[in-house]
C-alpha positions as a printed NumPy array, in Angstrom:
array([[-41.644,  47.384, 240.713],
       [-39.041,  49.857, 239.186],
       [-37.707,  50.127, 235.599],
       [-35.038,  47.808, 235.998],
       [-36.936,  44.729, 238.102],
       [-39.587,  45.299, 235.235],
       [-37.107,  44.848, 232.495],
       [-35.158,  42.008, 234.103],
       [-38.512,  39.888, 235.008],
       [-39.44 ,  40.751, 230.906],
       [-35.751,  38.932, 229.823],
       [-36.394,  35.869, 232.47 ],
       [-40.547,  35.559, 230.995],
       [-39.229,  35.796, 227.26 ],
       [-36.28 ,  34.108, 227.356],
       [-38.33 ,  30.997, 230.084],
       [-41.048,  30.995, 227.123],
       [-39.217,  30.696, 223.991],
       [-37.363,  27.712, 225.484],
       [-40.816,  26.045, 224.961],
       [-41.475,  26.843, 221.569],
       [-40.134,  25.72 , 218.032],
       [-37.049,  26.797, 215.822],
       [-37.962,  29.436, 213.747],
       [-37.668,  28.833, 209.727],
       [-35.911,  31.216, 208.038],
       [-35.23 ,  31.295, 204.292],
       [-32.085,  32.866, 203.75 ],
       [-30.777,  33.449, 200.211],
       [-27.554,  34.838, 198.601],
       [-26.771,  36.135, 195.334],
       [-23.592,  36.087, 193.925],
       [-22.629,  38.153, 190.401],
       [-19.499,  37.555, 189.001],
       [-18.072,  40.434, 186.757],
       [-16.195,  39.023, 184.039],
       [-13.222,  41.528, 182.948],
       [-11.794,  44.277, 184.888],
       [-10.943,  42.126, 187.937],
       [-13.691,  43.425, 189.882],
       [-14.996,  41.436, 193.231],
       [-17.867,  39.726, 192.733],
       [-21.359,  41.434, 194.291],
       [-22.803,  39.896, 196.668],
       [-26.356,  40.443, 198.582],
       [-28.446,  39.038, 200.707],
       [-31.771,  37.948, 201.444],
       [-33.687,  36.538, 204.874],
       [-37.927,  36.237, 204.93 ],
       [-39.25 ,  34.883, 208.006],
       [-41.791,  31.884, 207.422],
       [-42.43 ,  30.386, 210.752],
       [-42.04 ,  32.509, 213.574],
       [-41.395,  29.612, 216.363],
       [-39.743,  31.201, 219.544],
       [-39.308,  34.711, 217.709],
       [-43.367,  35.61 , 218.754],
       [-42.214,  35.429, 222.788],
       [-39.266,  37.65 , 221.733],
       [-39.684,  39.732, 218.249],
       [-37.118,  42.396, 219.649],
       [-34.89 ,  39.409, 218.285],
       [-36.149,  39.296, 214.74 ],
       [-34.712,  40.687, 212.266],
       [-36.239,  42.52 , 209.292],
       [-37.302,  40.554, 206.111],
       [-35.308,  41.664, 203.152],
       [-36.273,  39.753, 199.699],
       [-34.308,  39.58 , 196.641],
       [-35.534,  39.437, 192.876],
       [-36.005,  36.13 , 191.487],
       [-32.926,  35.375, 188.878],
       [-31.52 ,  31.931, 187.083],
       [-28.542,  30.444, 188.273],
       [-26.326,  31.861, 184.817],
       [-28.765,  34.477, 184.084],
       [-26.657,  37.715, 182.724],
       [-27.665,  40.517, 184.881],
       [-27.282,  44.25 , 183.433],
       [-25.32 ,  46.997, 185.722],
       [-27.874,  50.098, 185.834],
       [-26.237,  52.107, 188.126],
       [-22.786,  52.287, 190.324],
       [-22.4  ,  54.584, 194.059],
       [-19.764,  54.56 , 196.037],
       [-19.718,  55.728, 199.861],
       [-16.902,  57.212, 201.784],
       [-16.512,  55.441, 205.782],
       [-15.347,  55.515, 208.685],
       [-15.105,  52.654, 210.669],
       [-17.533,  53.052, 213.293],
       [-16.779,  51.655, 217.211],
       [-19.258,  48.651, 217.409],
       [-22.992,  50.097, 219.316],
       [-22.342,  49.688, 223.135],
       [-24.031,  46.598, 224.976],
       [-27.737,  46.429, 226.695],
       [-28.281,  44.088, 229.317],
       [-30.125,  42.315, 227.196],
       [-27.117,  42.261, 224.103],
       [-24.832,  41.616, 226.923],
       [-26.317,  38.666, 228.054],
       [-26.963,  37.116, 224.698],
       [-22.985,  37.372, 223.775],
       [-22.367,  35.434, 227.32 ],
       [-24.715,  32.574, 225.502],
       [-22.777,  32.902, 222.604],
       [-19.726,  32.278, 223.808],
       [-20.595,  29.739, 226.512],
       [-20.044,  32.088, 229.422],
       [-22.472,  31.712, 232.486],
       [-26.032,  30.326, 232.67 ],
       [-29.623,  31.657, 232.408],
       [-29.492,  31.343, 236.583],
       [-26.285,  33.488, 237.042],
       [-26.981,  36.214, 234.337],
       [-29.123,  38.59 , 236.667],
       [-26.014,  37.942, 239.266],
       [-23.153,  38.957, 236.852],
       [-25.622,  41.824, 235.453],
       [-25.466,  43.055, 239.279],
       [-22.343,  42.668, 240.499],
       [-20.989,  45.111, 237.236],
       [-23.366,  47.566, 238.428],
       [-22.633,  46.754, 242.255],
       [-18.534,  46.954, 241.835],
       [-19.293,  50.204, 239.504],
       [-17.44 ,  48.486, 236.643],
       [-19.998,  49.755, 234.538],
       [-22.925,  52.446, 234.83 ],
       [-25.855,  52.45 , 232.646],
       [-27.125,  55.117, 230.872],
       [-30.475,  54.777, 229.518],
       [-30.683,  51.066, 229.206],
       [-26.526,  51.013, 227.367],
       [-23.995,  49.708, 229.545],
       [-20.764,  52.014, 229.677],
       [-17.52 ,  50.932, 231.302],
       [-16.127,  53.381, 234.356],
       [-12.376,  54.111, 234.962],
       [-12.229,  51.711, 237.62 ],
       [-13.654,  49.06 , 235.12 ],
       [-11.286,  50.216, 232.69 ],
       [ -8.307,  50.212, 234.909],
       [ -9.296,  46.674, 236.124],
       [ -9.919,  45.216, 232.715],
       [ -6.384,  46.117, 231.779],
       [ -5.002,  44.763, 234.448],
       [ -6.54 ,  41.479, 234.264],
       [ -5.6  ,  41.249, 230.21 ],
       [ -1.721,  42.09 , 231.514],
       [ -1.836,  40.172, 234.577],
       [ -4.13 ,  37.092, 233.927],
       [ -5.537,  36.792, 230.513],
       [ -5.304,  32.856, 230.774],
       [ -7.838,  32.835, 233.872],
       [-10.349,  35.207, 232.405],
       [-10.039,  33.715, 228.44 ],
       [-13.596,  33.177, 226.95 ],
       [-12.349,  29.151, 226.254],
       [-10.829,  28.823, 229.974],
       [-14.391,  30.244, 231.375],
       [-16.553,  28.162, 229.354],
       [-14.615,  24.956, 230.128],
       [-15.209,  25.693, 233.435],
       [-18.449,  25.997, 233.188],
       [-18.772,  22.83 , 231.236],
       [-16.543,  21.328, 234.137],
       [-19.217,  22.516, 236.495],
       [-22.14 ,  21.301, 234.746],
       [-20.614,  17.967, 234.616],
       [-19.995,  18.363, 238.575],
       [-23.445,  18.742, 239.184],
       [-25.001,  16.083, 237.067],
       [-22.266,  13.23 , 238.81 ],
       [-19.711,  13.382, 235.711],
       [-16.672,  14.93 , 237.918],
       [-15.148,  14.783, 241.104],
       [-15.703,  18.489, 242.171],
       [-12.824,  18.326, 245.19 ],
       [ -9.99 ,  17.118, 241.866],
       [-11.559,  19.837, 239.804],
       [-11.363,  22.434, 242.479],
       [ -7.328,  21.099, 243.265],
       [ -6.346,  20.809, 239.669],
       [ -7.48 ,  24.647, 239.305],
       [ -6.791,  26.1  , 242.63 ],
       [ -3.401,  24.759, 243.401],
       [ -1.546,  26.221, 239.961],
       [ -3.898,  29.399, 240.284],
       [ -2.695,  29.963, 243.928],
       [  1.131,  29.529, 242.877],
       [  0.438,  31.887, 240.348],
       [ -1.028,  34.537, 242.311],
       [  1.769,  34.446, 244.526],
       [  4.297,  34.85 , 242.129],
       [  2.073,  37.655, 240.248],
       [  2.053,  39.488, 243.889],
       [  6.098,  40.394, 243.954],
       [  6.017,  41.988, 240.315],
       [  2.558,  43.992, 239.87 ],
       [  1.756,  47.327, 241.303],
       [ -0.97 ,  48.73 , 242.66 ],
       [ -4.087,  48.795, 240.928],
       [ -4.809,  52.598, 241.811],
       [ -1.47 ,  53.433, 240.171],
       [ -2.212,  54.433, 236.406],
       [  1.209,  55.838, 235.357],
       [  3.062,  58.879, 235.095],
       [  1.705,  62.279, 234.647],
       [  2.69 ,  64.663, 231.934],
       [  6.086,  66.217, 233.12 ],
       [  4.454,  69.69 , 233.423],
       [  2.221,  68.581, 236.486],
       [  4.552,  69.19 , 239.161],
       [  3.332,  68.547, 242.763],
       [  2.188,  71.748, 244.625],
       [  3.606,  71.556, 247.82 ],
       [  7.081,  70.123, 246.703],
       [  7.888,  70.265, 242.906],
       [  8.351,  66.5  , 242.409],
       [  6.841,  64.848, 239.557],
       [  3.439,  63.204, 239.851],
       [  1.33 ,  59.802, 238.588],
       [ -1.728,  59.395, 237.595],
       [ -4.274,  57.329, 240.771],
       [ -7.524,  56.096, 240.597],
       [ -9.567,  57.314, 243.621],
       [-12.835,  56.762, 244.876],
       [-14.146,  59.913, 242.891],
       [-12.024,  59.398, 240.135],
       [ -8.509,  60.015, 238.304],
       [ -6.644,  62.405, 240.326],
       [ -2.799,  63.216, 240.507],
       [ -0.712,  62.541, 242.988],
       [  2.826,  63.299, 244.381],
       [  4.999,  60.397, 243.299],
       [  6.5  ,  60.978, 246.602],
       [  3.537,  59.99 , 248.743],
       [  3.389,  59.161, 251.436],
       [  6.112,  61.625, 252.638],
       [  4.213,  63.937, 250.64 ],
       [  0.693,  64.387, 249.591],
       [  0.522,  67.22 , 247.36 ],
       [ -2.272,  66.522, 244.911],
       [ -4.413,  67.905, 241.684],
       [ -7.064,  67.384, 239.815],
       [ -6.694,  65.813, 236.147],
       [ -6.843,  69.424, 235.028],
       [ -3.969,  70.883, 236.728],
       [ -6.095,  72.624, 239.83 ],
       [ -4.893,  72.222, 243.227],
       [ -6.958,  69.518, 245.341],
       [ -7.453,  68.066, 249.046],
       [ -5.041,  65.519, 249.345],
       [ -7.373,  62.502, 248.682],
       [ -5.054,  59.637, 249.195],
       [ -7.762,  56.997, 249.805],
       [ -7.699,  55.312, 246.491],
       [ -9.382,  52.174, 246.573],
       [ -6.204,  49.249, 247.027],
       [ -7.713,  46.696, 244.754],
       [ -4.865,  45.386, 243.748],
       [ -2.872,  44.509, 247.02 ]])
C-alpha cells in the first residue's frame, strides 16, 4: 500500500472505531479576574484536564493537551506579580490536512463519512489543490475557479445551501422526500440561472489585464493575463488574430494558446 492508501485506511479505522465508543469527559474551567480601577479588561484563562478518554484512545491525534489552573475562591483577591506584553502579527490560519479538512466538512454539515475519500480525490484529481507533505495547498487553477464560483454562484456553493441539500438527500434515502420534486425544485431555477450566467461571464482562463508595460512581441498590442495548462502565461489580447505570448516574467514564449476552457 502507499503513503496515502495507508493514511486514508488509518482516518476510515479511527474515525469507524470511535463511532463505537463513549463521549469523552472533559473538565473545562475558566477564570475570570476583574480589575477594579483603571478600566482594564478583565483576565481571563483557561483550563481543560481530560478524565475519561471515551473515543479520544481510537484517535489521540484529536486530544488536546491538559492545561490546569490553580485552585482560587469565587471573590478571592488575587495579587498581580508580574505584567508582559507581546508585539503580533496576525498570522494566516495553518493550512488544511486531509484529515483537518475533512473534520471542518463535519463541522459544517458538508458531505458524509462515505463521500469524504471522493471529494479528497477529485481536489487532487482536478489539480485544485496539490499536497505537499501531508498540507493541502490550493493551485492557480483552484484559485481562479474558487473566485469565480464566489462571483458567479456563491448561493449554489454556500455552506447552508450544501448542507440542506444534504439533509434533503438523507431524507430522500430514508423515504422522507420525493427525490424527482427535490431534483425539479433545484434543477429547474439552477438551469435558468446558468443560462442567464452564460451571456455575461467570460472565460475562465481569462485572469485580467497585464501590466501596461507587457506589450505583445510580435505586434505591440496590450496583453491579459490566461491560465494555461502549465500555468499563468500572457497573452496577446488580440488572439486569435494574433498569438504573440510571454511568460509571467516578461520572456518571450511558444504561443501556448491551449488554456483549459473551463468556463464555456
Amino acid at each position: 500500500a502507499t503513503p496515502e492508501q495507508k493514511r486514508l485506511y488509518a482516518l476510515i479505522w479511527k474515525r469507524a472505531a470511535s463511532s463505537q465508543m463513549a463521549d469523552a469527559k472533559i473538565a473545562r474551567t475558566k477564570i475570570i479576574a476583574t480589575i477594579e480601577k483603571g478600566g482594564i479588561p478583565d483576565f481571563a484563562a483557561l483550563g481543560a484536564r481530560t478524565e475519561f478518554l471515551g473515543w479520544l484512545k481510537a484517535d489521540p491525534d484529536a486530544r488536546g493537551e491538559d492545561v490546569e489552573l490553580p485552585k482560587v475562591i469565587k471573590g478571592e483577591k488575587l495579587t498581580l506579580i508580574s505584567l508582559a506584553s507581546e508585539k503580533k502579527q496576525t498570522e494566516p490560519p495553518n493550512r488544511y490536512t486531509e484529515a483537518g479538512l475533512i473534520k471542518e466538512l463535519e463541522k459544517r454539515g458538508i458531505g458524509r463519512p462515505s463521500t469524504y475519500a471522493a471529494i479528497m480525490k477529485t481536489l487532487v484529481d482536478r489539480e485544485y489543490v496539490h499536497r505537499e507533505n501531508r498540507t493541502l495547498h490550493p493551485t492557480e487553477l483552484g484559485d481562479v475557479v474558487d473566485t469565480f464560483l464566489e462571483e458567479n454562484f456563491a448561493n449554489y456553493i454556500s455552506d447552508s445551501f450544501t448542507a440542506e441539500m444534504e439533509d434533503d438527500l438523507d431524507e430522500v434515502a430514508l423515504g422522507k422526500k420525493d427525490y424527482v420534486k427535490l431534483l425539479k425544485d433545484f434543477y429547474e431555477p439552477f438551469s435558468k440561472y446558468v443560462k442567464e450566467k452564460t451571456k455575461t461571464i467570460g472565460k475562465l482562463t481569462n485572469l485580467g489585464k497585464a501590466p501596461a508595460n507587457m506589450r505583445c512581441p510580435k505586434c505591440g498590442s496590450g496583453m491579459v493575463i490566461k491560465l494555461g495548462r502549465g500555468g499563468t502565461f500572457l497573452s496577446c489580447e488580440r488572439f486569435p488574430d494574433c498569438d504573440g505570448a510571454r511568460t509571467m516574467e516578461g520572456e518571450v514564449a511558444e504561443s501556448k494558446q491551449e488554456a483549459r476552457e473551463t468556463g464555456e
